[in-house]
MINU-269266 format. One record per atom (N, C-alpha, C, CB): residue number from 1; x negated, y, z. Coordinates in pm, 1 decimal, always signed. Last residue first. Glycine has a CB too. Example, Ala and Ser with C-alpha at 12.3 -4.5 7.8 and 13.67 -1.06 7.14 Angstrom:
BEGIN
R nr px py pz
R 2 -1285.0 -225.0 +708.0
R 2 -1367.0 -106.0 +714.0
R 2 -1290.0 +3.0 +787.0
R 2 -1408.4 -59.8 +572.5
R 1 -1319.0 -569.0 +780.0
R 1 -1230.0 -450.0 +780.0
R 1 -1320.0 -330.0 +780.0
R 1 -1130.8 -447.3 +904.6
END
This chain:
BEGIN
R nr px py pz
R 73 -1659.1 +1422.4 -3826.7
R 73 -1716.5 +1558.8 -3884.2
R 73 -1856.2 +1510.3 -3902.6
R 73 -1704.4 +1703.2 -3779.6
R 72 -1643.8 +1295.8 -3576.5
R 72 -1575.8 +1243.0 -3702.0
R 72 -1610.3 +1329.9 -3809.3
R 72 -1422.0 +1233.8 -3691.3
R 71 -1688.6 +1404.2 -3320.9
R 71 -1803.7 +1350.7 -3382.3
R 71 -1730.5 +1321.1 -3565.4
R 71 -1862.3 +1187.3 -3275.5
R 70 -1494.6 +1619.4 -3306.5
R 70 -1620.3 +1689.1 -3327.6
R 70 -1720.7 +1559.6 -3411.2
R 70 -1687.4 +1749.7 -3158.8
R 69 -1292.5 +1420.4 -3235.3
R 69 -1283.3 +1495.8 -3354.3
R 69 -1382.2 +1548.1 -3410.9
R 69 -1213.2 +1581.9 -3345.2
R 68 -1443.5 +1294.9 -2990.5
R 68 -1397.8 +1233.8 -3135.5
R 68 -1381.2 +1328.6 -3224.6
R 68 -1268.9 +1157.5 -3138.4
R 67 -1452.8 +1551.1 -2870.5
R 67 -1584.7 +1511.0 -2868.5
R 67 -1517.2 +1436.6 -2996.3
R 67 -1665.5 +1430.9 -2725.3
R 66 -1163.4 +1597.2 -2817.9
R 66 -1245.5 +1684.6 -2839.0
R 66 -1347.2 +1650.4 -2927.6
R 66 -1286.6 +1722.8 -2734.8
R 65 -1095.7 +1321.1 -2662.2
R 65 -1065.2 +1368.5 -2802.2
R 65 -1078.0 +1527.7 -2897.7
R 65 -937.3 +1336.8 -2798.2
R 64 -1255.8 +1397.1 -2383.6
R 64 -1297.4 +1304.5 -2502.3
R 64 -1192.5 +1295.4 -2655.0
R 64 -1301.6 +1147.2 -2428.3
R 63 -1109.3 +1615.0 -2355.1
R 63 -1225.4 +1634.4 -2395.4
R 63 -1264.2 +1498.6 -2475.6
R 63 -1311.2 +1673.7 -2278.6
R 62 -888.9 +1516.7 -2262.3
R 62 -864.2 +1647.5 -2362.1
R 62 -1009.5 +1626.1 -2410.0
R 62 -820.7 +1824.7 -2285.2
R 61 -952.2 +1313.0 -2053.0
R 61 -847.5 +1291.2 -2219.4
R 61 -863.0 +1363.0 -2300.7
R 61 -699.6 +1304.7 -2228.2
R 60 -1002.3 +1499.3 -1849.5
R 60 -1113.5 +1453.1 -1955.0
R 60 -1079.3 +1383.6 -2079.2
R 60 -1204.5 +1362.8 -1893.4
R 59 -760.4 +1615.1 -1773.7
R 59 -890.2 +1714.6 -1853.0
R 59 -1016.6 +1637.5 -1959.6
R 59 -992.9 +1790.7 -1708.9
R 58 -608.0 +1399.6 -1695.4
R 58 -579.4 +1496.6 -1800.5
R 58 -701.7 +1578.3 -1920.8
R 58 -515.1 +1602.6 -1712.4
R 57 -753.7 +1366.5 -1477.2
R 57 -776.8 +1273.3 -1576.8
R 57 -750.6 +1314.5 -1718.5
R 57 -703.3 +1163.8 -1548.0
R 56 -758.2 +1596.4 -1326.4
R 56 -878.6 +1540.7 -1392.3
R 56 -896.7 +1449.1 -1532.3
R 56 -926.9 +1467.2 -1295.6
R 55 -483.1 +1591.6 -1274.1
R 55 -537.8 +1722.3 -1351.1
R 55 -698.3 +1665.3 -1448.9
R 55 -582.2 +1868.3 -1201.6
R 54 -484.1 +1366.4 -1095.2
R 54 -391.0 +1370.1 -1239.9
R 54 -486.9 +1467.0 -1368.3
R 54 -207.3 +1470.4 -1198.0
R 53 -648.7 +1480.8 -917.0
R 53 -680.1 +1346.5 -972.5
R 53 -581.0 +1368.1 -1081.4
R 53 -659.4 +1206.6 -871.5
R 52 -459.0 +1669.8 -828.2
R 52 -583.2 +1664.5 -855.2
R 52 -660.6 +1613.9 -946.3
R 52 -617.0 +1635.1 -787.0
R 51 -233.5 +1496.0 -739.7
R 51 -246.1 +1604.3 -866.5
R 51 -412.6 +1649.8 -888.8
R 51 -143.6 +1762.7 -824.7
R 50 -340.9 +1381.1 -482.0
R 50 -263.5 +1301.7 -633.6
R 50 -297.5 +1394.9 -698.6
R 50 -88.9 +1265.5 -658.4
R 49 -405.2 +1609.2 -325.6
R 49 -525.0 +1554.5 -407.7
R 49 -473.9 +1456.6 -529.2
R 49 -628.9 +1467.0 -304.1
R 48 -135.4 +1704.5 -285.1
R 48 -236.3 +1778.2 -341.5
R 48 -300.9 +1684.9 -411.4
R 48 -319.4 +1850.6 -253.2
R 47 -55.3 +1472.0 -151.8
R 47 +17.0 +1492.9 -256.7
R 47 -107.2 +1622.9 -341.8
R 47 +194.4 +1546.2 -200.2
R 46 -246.5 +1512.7 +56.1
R 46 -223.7 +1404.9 +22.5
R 46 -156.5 +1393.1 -118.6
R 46 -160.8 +1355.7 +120.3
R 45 -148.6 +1751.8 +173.0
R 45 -325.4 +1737.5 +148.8
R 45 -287.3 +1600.5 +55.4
R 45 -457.9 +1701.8 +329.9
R 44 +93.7 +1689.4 +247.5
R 44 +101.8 +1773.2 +125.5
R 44 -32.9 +1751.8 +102.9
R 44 +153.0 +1929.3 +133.3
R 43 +85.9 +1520.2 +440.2
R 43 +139.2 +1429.4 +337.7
R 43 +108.7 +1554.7 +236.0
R 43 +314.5 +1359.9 +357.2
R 42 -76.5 +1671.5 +650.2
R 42 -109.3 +1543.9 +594.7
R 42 -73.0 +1529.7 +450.7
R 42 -45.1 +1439.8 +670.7
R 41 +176.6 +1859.2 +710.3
R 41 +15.2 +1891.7 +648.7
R 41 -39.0 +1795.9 +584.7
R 41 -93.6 +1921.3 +748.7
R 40 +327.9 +1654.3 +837.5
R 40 +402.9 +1711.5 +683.9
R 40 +293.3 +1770.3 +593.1
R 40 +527.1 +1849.9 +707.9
R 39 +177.5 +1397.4 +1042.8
R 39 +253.2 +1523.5 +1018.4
R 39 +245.9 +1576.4 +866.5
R 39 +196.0 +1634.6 +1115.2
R 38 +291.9 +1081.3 +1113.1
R 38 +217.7 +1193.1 +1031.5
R 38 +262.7 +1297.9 +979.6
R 38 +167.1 +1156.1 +938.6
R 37 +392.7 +991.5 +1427.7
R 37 +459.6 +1040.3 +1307.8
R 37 +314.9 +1130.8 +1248.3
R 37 +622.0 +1143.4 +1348.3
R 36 +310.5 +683.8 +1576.1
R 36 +288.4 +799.5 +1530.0
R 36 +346.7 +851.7 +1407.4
R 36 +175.8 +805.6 +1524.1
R 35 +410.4 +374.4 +1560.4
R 35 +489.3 +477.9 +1628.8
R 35 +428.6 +640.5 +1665.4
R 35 +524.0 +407.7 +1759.3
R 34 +247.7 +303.6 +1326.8
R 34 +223.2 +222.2 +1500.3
R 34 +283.3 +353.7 +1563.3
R 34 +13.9 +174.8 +1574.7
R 33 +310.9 +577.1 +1161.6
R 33 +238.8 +443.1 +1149.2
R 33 +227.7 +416.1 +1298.4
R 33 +85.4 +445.1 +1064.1
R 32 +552.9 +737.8 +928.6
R 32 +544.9 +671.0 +1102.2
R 32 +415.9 +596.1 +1049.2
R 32 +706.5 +540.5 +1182.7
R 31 +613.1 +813.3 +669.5
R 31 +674.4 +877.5 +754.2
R 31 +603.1 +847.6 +869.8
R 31 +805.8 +853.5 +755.7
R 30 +288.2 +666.6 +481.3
R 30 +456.2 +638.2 +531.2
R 30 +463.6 +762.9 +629.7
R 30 +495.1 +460.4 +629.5
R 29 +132.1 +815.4 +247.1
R 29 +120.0 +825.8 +353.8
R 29 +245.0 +787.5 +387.3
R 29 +71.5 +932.6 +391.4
R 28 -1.8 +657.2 -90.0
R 28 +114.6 +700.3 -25.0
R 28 +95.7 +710.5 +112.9
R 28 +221.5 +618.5 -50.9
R 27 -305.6 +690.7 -243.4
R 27 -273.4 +611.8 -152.3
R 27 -112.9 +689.5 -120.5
R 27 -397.7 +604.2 -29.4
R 26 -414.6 +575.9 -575.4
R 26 -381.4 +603.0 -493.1
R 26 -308.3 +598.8 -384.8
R 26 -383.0 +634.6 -517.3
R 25 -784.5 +570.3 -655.6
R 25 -655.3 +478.8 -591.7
R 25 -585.5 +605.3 -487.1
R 25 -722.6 +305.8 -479.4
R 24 -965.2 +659.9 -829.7
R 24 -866.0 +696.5 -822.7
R 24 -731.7 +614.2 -795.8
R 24 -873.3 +751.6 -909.4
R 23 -1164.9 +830.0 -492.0
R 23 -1142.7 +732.1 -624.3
R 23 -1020.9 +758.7 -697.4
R 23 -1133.8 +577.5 -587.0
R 22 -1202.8 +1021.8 -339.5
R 22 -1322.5 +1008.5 -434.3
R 22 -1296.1 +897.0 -509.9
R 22 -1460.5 +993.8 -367.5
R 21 -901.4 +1029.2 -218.1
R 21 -950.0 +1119.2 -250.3
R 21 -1091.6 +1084.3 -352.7
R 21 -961.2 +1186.8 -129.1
R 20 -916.9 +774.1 -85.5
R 20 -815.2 +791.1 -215.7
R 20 -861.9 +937.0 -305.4
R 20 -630.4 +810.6 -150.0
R 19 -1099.3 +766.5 +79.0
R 19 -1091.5 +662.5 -70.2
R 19 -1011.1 +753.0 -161.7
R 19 -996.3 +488.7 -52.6
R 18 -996.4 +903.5 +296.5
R 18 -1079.4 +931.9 +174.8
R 18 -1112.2 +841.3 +103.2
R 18 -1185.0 +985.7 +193.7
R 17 -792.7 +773.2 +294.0
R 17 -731.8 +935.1 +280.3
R 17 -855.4 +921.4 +238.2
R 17 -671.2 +1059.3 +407.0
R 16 -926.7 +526.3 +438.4
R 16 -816.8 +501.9 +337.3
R 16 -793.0 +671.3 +261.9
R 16 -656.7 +430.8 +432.4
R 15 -1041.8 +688.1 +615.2
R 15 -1108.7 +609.9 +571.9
R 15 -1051.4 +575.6 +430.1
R 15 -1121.8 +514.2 +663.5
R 14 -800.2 +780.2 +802.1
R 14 -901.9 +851.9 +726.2
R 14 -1027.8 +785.4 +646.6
R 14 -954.3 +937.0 +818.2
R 13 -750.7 +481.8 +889.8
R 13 -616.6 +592.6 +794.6
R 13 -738.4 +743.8 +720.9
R 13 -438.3 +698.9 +977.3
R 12 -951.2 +424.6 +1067.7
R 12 -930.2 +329.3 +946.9
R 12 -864.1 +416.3 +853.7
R 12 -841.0 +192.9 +976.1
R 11 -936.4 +625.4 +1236.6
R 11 -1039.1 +621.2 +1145.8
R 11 -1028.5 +518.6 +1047.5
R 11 -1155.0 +609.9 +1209.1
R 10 -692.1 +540.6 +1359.2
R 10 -710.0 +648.4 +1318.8
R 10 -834.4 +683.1 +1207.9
R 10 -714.3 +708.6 +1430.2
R 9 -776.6 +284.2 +1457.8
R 9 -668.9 +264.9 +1379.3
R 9 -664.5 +420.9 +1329.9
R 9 -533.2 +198.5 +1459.8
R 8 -961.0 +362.0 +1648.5
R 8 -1016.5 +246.1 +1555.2
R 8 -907.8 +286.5 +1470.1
R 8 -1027.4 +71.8 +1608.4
R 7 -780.9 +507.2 +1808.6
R 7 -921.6 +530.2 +1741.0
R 7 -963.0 +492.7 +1679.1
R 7 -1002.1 +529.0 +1772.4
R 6 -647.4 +286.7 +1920.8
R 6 -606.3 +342.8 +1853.0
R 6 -669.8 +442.3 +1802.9
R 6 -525.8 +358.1 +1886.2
R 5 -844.3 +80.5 +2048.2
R 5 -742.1 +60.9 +1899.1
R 5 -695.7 +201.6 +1888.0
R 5 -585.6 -60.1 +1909.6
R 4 -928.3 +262.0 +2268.7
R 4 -1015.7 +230.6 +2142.5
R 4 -957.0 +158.3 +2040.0
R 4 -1131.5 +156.4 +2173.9
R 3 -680.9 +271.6 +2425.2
R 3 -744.5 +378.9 +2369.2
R 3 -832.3 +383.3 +2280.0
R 3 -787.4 +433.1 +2438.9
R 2 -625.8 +2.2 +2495.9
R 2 -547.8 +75.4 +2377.7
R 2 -615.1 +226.2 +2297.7
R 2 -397.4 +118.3 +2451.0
R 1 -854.4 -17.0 +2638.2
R 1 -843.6 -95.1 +2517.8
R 1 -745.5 -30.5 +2418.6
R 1 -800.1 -237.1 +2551.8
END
């Protein structure tokens, strides 16, 4: 039983890691969860994809006031 909670509880946390990744919620990884430490790889994949998502949003700001200026013409 513990062995299938905690499988269950591992695929829930990658479940959440990919949300956060194809939306733009985002998620913080704590230090510990149920007395596992997530390792430091994790939290940088994690901090990566934040910026990611930043970069995106950035990019398309640029463009849709691109497109306004172009249409205002």
């Amino acid at each position: 039983m513990r062995f299938l909670l905690g499988w269950i509880f591992k695929i829930g946390c990658l479940g959440l890691v990919y949300l956060g990744m194809t939306s733009g919620l985002r998620i913080k990884l704590p230090e510990e969860i149920l007395g596992y430490r997530v390792p430091g790889a994790a939290q940088q994949w994690d901090d990566r994809n934040a910026q990611i998502g930043e970069y995106g949003k950035q990019t398309q700001a640029g463009f849709n006031s691109i497109s306004d200026s172009l249409g205002k013409r």
